[in-house]
C-alpha positions as CSV (number, residue, x, y, z in Angstrom):
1,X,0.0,0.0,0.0
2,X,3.1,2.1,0.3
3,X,2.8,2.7,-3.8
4,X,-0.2,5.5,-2.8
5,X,1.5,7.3,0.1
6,X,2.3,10.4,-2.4
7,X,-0.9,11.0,-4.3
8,X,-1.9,10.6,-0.5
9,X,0.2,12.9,0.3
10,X,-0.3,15.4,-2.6
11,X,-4.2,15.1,-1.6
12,X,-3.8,16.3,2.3
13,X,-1.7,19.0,1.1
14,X,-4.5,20.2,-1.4
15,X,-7.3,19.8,1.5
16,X,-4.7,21.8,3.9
17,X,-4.2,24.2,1.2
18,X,-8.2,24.9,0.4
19,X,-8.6,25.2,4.1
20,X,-5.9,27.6,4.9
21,X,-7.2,29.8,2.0
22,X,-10.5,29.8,3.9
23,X,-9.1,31.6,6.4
24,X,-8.8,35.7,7.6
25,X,-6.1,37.2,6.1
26,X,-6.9,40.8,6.8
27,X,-10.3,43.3,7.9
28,X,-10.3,46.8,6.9
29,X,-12.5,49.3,7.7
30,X,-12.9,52.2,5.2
31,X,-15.6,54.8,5.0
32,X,-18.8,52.6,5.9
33,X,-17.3,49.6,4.0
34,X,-16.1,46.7,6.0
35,X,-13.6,44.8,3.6
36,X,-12.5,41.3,4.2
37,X,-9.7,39.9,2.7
38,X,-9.2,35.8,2.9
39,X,-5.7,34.0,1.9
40,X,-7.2,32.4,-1.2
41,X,-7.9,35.8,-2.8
42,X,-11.4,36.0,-2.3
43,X,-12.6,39.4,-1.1
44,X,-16.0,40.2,1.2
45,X,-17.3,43.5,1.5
46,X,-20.3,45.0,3.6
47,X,-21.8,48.0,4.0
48,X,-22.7,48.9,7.5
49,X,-24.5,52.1,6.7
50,X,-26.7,50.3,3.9
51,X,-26.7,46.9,5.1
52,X,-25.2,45.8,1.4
53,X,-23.4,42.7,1.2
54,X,-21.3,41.6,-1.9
55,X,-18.3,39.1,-3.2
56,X,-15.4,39.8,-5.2
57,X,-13.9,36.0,-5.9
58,X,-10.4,35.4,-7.0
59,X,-10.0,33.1,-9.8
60,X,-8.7,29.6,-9.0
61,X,-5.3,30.6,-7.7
62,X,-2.8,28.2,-9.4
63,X,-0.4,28.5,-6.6
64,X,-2.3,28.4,-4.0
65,X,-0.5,25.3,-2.8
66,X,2.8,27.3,-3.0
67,X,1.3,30.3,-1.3
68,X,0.1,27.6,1.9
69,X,4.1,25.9,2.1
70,X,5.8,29.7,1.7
71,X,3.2,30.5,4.7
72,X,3.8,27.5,6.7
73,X,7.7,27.7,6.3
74,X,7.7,31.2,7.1
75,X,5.7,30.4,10.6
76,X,7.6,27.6,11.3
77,X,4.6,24.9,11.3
């Protein structure tokens, strides 16, 4: 069963990836407009005065996977 352990491998590194690009990577607060930024690209925007929501997705990020192993080494996980 050893003949798998890679794609294994390459698979928990895509789920870890995907799920650290899930996650907060900045709120900024500008005029009204609560902006939130997540490591995959995807940006969130609301607008407390109106109460208007919207979504500005990244396109699939390519190196996402690079992105998670530059963060990870640089936080020594």
């Amino acid at each position: 069963m050893t003949q798998y352990s890679d794609k294994v491998e390459e698979v928990r590194l895509k789920q870890d990836a995907d799920e650290w690009g899930k996650s907060i990577r900045y709120l900024h607060f500008n005029n009204g407009i609560e902006e939130t930024q997540y490591n995959n690209g995807d940006q969130h925007f609301h607008d407390v005065i109106l109460g208007k929501k919207w979504t500005v997705y990244a396109q699939e990020p390519k190196n996402l996977i690079d992105k998670y192993l530059r963060w990870k080494a640089s936080n020594g996980k």
